[in-house]
C-alpha positions in Angstrom: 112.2 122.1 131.7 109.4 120.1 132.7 106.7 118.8 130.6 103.3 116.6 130.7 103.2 113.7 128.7 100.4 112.4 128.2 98.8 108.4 127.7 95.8 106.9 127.0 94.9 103.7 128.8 92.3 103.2 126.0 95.0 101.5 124.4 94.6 99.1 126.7 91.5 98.4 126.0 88.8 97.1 122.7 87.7 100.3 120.6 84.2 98.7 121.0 84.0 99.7 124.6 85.8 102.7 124.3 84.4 105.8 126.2 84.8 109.4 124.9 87.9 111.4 125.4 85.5 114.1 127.9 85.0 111.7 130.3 88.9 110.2 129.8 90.5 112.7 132.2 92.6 110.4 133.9 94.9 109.5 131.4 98.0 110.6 131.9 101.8 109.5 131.4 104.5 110.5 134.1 105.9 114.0 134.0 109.9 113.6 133.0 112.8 115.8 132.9 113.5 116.4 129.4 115.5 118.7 127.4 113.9 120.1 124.6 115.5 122.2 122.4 115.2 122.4 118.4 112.9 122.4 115.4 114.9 120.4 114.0 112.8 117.7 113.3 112.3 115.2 110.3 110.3 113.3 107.7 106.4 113.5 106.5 104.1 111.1 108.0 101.3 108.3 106.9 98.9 105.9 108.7 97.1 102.8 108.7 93.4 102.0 110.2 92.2 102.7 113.2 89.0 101.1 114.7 86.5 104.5 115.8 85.3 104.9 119.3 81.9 104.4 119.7 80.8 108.3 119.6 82.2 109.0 116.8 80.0 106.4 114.5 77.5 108.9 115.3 78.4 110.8 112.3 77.0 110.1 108.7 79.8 111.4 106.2 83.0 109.8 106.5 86.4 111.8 106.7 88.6 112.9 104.0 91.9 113.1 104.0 93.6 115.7 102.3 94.8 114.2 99.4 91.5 113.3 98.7 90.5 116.9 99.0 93.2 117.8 96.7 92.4 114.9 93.8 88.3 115.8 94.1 89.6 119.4 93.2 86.7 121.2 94.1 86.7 121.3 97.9 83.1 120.6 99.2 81.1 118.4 101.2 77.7 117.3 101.0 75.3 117.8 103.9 71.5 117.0 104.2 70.5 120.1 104.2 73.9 121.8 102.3 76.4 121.8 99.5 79.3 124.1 100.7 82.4 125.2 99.5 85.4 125.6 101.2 87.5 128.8 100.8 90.8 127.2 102.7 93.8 126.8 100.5 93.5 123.0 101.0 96.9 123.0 99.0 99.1 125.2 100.4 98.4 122.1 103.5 99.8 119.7 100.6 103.1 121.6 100.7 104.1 122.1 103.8 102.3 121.1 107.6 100.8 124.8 108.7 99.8 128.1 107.2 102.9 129.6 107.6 105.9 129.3 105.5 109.3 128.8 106.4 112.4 130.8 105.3 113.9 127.6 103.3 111.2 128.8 100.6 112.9 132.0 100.1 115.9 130.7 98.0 114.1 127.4 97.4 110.3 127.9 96.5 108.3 125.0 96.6 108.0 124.8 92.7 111.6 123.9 93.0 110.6 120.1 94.5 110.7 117.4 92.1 107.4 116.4 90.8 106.1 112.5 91.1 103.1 111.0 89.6 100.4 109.6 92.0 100.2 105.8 92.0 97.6 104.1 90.0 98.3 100.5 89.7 99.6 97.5 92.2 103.9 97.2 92.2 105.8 94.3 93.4 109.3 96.0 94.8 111.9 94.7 97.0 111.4 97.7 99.2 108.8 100.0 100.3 109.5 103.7 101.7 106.3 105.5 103.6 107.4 109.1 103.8 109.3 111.5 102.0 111.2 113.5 104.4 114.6 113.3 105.7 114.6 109.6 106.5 113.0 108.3 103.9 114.9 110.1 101.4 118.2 109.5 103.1 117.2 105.6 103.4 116.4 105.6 99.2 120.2 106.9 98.6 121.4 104.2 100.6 119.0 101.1 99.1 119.8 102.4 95.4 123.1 102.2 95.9 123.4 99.0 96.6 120.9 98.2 94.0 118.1 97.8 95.6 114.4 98.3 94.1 112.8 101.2 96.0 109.5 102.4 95.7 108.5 105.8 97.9 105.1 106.8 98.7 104.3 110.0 100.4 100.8 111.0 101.2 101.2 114.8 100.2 104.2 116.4 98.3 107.7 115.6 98.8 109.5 117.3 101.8 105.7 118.6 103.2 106.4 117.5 106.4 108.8 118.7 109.5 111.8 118.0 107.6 111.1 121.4 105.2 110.0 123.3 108.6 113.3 122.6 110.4 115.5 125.1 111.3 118.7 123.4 109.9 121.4 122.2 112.7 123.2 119.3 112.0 124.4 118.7 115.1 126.6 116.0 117.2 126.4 118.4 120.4 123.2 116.6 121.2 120.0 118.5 122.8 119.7 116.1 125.7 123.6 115.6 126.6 125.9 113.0 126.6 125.9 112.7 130.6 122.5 112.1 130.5 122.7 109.6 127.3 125.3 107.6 129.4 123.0 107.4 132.1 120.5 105.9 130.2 122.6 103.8 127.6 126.4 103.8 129.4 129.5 105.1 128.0 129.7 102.5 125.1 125.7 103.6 124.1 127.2 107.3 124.4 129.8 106.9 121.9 127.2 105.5 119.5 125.2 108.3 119.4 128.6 110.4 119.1 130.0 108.7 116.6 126.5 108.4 114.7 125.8 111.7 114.7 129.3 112.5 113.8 128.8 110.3 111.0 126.1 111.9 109.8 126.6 115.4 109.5 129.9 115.3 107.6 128.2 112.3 105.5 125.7 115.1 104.1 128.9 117.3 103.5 130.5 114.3 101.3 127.3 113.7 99.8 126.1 117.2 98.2 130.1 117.4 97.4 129.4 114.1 95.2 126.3 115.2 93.6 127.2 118.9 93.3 124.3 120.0 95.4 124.4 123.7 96.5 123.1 123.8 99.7 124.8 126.0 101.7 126.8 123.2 103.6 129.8 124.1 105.7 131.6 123.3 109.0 130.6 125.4 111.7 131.6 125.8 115.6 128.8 125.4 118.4 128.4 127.4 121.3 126.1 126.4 124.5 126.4 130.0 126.5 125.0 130.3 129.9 121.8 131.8 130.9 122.7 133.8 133.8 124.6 136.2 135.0 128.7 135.8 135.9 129.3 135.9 139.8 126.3 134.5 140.9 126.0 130.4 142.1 123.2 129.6 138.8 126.3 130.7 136.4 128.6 128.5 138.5 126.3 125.6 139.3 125.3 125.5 134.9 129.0 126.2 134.3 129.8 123.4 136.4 127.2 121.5 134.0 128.8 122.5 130.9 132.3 121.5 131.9 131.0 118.4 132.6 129.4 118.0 129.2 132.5 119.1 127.6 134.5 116.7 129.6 132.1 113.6 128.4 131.9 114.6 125.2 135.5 114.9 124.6 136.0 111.5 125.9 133.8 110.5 123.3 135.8 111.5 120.4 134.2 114.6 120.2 135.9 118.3 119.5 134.6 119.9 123.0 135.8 122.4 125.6 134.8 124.8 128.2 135.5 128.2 127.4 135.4 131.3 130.1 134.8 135.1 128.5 133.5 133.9 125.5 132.8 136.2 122.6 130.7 136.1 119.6 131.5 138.4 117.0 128.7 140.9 116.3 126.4 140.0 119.7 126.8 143.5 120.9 124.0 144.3 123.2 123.4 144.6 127.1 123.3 140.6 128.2 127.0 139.8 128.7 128.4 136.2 127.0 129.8 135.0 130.1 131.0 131.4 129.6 130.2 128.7 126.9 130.8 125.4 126.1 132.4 125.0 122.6 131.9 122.4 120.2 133.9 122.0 116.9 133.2 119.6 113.9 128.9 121.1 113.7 127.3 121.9 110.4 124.6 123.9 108.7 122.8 123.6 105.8 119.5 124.2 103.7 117.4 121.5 104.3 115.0 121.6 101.0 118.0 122.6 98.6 119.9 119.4 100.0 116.9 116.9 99.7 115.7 118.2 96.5 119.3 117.2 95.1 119.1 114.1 96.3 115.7 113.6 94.8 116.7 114.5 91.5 119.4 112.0 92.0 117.4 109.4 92.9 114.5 110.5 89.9 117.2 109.4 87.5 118.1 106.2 88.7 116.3 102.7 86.6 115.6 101.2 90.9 113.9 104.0 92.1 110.1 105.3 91.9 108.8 108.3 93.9 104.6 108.3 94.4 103.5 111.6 96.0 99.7 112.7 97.2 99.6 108.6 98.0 98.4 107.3 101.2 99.3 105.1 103.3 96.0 103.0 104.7 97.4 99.5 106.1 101.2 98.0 106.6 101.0 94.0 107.2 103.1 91.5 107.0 101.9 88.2 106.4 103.6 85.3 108.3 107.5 85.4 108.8 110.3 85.3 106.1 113.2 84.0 106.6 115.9 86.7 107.0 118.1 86.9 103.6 121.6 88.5 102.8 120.5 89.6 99.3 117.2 91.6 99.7 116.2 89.9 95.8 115.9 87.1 97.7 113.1 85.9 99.9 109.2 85.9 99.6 107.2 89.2 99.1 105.7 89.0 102.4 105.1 92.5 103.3 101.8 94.5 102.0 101.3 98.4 102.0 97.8 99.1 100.9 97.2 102.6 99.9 94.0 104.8 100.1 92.9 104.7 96.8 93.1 101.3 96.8 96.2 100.0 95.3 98.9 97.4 96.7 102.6 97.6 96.9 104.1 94.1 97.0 107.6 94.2 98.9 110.4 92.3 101.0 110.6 94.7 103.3 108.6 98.3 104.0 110.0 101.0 106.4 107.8 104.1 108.3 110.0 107.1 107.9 107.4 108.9 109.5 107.5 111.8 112.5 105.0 109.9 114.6 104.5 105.7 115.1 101.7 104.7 112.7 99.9 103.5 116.1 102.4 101.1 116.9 101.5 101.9 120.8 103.9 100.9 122.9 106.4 103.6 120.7 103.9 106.2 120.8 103.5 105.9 124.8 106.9 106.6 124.6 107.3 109.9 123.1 105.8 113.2 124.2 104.9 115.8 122.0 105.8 119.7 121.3 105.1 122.2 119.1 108.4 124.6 118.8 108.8 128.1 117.1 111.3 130.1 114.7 111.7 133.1 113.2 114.3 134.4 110.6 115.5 138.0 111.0 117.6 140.0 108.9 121.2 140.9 109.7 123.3 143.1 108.3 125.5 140.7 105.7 128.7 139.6 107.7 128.0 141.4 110.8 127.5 138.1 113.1 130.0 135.2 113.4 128.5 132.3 111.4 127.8 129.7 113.8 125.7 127.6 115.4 124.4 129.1 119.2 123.2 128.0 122.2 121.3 129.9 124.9 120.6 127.4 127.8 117.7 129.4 129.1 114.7 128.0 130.7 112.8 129.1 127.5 115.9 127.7 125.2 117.0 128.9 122.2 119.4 127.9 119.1 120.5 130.2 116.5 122.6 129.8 113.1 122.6 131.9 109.5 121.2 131.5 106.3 121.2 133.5 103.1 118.9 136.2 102.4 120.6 138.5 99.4 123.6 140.7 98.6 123.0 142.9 101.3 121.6 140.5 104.5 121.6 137.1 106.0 118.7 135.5 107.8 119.5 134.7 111.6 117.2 131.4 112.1 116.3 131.5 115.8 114.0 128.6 117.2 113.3 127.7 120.9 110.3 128.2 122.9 108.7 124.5 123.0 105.7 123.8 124.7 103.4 121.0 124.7 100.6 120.3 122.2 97.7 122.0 123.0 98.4 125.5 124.5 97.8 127.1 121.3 97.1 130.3 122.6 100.6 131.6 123.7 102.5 131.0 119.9 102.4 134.9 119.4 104.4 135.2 123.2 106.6 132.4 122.0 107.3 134.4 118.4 107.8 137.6 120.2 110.2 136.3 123.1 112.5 135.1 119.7 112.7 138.3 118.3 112.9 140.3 121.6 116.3 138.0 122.6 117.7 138.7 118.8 117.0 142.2 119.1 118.9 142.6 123.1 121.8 141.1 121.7 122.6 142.2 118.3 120.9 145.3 118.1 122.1 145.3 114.4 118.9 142.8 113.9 116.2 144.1 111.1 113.0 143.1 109.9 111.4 139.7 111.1 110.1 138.0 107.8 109.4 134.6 108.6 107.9 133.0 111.9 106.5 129.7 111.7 106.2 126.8 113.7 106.7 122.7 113.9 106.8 119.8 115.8 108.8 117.7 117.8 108.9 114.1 119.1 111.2 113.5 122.5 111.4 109.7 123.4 112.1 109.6 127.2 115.5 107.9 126.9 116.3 110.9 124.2 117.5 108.6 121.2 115.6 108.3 118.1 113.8 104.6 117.5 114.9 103.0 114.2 114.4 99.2 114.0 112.2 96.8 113.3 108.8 97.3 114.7 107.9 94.5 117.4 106.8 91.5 116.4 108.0 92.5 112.7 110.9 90.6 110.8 110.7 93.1 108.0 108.7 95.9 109.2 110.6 98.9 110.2 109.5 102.0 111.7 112.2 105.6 112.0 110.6 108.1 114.8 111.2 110.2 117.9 113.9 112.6 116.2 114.8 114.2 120.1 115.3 117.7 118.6 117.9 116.3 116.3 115.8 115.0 113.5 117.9 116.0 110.5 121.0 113.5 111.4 118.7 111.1 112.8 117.4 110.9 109.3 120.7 110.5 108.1 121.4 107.6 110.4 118.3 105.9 109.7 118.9 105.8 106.3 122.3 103.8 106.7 121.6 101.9 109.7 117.9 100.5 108.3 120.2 100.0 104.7 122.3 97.9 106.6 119.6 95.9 108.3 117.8 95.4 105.3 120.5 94.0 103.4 122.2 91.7 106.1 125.4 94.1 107.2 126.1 94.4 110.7 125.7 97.5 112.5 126.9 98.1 116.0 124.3 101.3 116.1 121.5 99.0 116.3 122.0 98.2 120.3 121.6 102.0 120.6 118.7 102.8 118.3 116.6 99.4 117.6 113.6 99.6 119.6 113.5 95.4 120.4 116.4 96.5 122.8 114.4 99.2 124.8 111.6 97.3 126.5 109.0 99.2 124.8 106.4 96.7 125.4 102.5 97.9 126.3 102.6 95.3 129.1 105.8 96.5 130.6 104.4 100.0 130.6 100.8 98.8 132.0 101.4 99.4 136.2 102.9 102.8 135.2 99.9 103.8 133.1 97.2 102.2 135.5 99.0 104.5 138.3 99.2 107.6 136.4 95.2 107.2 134.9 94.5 107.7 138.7 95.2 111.6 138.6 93.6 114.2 136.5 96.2 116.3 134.5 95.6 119.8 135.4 96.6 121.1 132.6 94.5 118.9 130.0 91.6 120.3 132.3 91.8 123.3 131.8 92.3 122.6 127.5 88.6 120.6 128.3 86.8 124.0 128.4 84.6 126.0 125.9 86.4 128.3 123.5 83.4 129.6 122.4 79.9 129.8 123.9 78.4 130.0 120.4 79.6 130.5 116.3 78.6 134.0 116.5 81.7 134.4 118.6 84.0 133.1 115.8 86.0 136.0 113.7 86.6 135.0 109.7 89.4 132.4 109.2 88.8 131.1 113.0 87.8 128.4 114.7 86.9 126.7 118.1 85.8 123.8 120.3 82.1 124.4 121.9 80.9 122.0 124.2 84.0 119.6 124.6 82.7 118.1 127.8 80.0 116.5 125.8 79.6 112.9 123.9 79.6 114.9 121.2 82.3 118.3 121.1 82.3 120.2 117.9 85.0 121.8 116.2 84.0 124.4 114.4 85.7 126.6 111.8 84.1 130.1 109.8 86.3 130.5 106.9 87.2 133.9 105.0 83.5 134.1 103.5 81.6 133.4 106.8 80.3 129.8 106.2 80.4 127.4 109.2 81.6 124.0 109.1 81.4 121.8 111.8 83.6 118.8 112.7 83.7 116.6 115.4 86.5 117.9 118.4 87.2 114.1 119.0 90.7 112.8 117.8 90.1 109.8 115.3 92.8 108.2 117.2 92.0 107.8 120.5 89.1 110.3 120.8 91.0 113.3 122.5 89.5 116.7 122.0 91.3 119.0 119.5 92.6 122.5 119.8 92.6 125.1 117.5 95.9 126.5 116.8 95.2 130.2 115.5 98.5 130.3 114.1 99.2 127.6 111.9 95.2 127.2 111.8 95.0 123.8 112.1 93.0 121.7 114.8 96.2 119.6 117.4 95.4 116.9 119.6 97.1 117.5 123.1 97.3 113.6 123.6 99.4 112.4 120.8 100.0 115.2 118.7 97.9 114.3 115.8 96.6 117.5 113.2 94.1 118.6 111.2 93.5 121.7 108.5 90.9 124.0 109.2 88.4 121.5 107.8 89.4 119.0 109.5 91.6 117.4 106.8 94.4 115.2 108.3 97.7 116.8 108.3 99.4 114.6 110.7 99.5 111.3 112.6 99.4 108.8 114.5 95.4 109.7 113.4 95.0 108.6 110.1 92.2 109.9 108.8 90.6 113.3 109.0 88.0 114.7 111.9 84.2 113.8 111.4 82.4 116.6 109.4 79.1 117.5 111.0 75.4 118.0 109.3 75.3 122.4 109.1 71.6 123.4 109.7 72.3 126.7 108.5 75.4 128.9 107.9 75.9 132.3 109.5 77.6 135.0 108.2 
């Protein structure tokens, strides 16, 4: 599957003389050969300051983000001319990062989460967390342990961000392949991210055993099936592939073999199974039920403090500390400033966040996709429970959850595409449920679709380190489609850092060993800002010609060639409110997503509610709200 991936130079260059995103065409990042293949992504996100592009000082009120929505309680904005009030459900945008809900909320509501306080005073701690997803979480179990001080700030609720819209593989039959790990790391890299992996998903196993989490954990087989027909050379030539796979992957330490007539119990429809690839030793489990045990865990525990509907503004460390053994030790030389203006004090602070908090060089090094699921009844019992794989152009990846007494949900996710062609989710939702329904025709109702996002570094394997230049800064993104046990990793291989133990991980993961440095990436980008993306031309044109073409609960970008685009939403009573279309981040011009209705950036994958609230990063504040004139109904 090929994908754009997109850069902007403006990096490069002083905000001050930065130019607007319309007449920014030519940035553009090399198109690479990726393989893109789950939801499974992981934690929530925060962000420091940004310095505005020129064209966006234009505007008078200054951005809110959504926890500041949420603590003003009464959602409006004042205008010269207006006071209006917003009739989005600004909160249900605390919860989780789209309008729709995902199945985990159907045996786990989102009442269930632990509740923490917001922060309203300065703490000194040895360590501060910035996210409370996957990574974070799993990296506050580790540092407790060992008796750390932890303090974790999340900007909305706990588990709001991809980690709770996941689809809930735990997988060590990676999405990219271990061929094509080896390529880029060797063998020895290879058996890192095997054994890693490995490590991870039966460490969540040993872990809910220990704290008597039910979370529907167990043991499951994988299967990677082929996506065409038996007898013709595209079977042979992918089977060929998957033997391969198999054959690497074994040598790895992993469970792994080629299988010919492969069956799945209960796939009865027309496509045959042909061949597969079969992996033992994968898991399942609920995500939120997991991570909401582990939260309570950690609630009761004298070293640990939780902050929600806290943001992060600014992450600095001030000079260098010398590296120490026991983390007590050592100055506090590390400040995270939050939006409401208090200080955490700390040793050490750690972005388990989905997206760099414009750390550059990372973010250049990532591209960005939006990726759809759906859950579907099935008759209780009637499908084998396991993980699948359909190696399709359009890929899909299936497993089981619970529903009731009489069904299960089948969880089937796929259908990636890149930020910013938000008009095709209802093709990718229906091209789910239309490959359910050819192969177990025993398939019911569809009751949840929803969608999330994904972050695929180009050498496949997550970056968890030290950000550059940082002794005791560290940054977890670019989960690769297998963000749930790169969480898990994180969390023991940044513990380990932290507190002085040796990891051998660290050559694999750390980003200091993967020449992610702007200036290394600077003839690439100068070459690539010569030619005009198509597709981001085409994204560059009106959606509407005028408000009066905007439905209720809808929104669109007029004029985005201009200095000055305008996003502009009509909520469920008809009242217009306009936004600036220019990312805060680099000044790329928005999309609306009529789905999840929120406004994406195509560049890097930042996100916005309806009114423009900030939803997630690398942007780290909300869009620009506009002066209304007068509203229209």
């Amino acid at each position: 599957m090929i994908k754009n991936h997109y850069f902007s130079f403006g990096h490069l260059l002083h905000f001050s003389t930065m130019i607007p995103m319309a007449s920014n065409l030519r940035r553009q990042l090399p198109r690479v050969q990726v393989l893109c293949r789950s939801v499974r992504a992981q934690s929530t996100f925060n962000h420091p300051s940004t310095t505005p592009c020129l064209s966006q000082l234009r505007f008078r009120q200054p951005s809110l983000s959504l926890d500041q929505h949420i603590n003003k309680r009464v959602f409006t904005r004042n205008f010269t001319t207006s006071r209006t009030t917003m009739s989005i459900d600004v909160e249900h945008y605390i919860r989780t990062n789209g309008k729709n809900d995902p199945v985990w909320i159907h045996t786990d509501p989102y009442h269930n989460r632990p509740e923490f306080p917001q922060l309203n005073k300065d703490l000194e701690t040895d360590v501060c967390i910035i996210g409370a997803g996957i990574s974070g979480i799993s990296l506050a179990e580790q540092l407790v342990r060992r008796g750390v001080q932890v303090v974790m700030i999340e900007a909305r609720d706990v588990l709001s961000g991809e980690t709770g819209r996941t689809s809930g593989h735990l997988a060590s039959d990676l999405d990219d392949g271990y061929t094509e790990i080896a390529k880029k790391f060797g063998k020895d890299g290879a058996k890192i991210a095997a054994e890693s992996h490995d490590w991870a998903l039966q460490y969540v196993g040993k872990l809910s055993n220990e704290l008597g989490i039910e979370c529907e954990y167990r043991i499951l087989p994988g299967y990677n099936v082929s996506q065409f027909v038996k007898g013709t050379k595209e079977h042979d030539d992918e089977c060929q592939e998957l033997k391969e796979e198999c054959e690497m992957a074994s040598s790895l330490g992993l469970d792994a073999k080629f299988v010919e007539g492969f069956k799945v119990k209960g796939w009865d429809g027309k496509p045959d199974q042909r061949d597969a690839a079969v992996f033992g030793r994968q898991a399942t489990f609920h995500p939120t039920k997991y991570l909401n045990g582990v939260l309570n865990w950690l609630k009761r525990q004298s070293n640990f403090q939780c902050y929600t509907r806290t943001r992060m503004r600014g992450n600095t460390e001030k000079g260098v500390t010398v590296p120490v053994v026991d983390v007590h030790l050592g100055s506090r030389g590390v400040t995270v400033e939050t939006e409401n203006g208090h200080t955490i004090t700390c040793n050490h602070s750690v972005e388990t966040t989905c997206v760099p908090l414009q750390k550059l060089s990372l973010i250049a090094e990532m591209e960005y996709d939006r990726t759809y699921c759906i859950a579907i009844r099935i008759p209780k019992g009637s499908v084998e429970d396991c993980l699948l794989y359909d190696n399709a152009e359009e890929y899909k990846y299936v497993r089981m959850t619970e529903c009731d007494n009489e069904w299960d949900y089948m969880v089937v996710g796929g259908c990636d595409h890149k930020v910013g062609k938000e008009n095709e989710q209802e093709e990718r939702y229906k091209e789910l449920e239309t490959w359910v329904r050819e192969r177990f025709t025993q398939a019911g109702s569809v009751d949840y679709q929803w969608s999330g996002q994904i972050f695929e570094p180009e050498d496949y394997m997550a970056f968890i380190g030290r950000k550059s230049g940082c002794q005791n800064v560290y940054v977890v993104t670019g989960d690769s489609g297998n963000g749930l046990t790169h969480g898990v990793i994180a969390g023991k291989l940044l513990a380990d850092q932290i507190t002085g133990v040796e990891n051998p991980w660290e050559k694999v993961y750390d980003p200091k060993n993967r020449n992610l440095t702007l200036l290394s990436k600077a003839p690439s980008i100068l070459q690539h800002d010569l030619n005009i993306n198509k597709e981001y031309k085409r994204l560059l044109k009106s959606d509407i010609q005028d408000v009066e073409d905007l439905g209720l609960d809808q929104g669109g970008v007029l004029n985005p060639m201009t200095k000055m685009p305008q996003a502009i939403y009509k909520d469920k009573n008809g009242k217009i409110h306009k936004m600036s279309a220019l990312c805060p981040h680099l000044g790329g011009v928005v999309c609306w997503n009529h789905d999840e209705k929120s406004w994406d950036c195509p560049i890097h994958g930042s996100r916005f509610a309806a009114d423009g609230a900030q939803i997630c990063g690398p942007s780290n504040r909300g869009l620009k709200p506009i002066e209304v004139d007068h509203e229209r109904g």
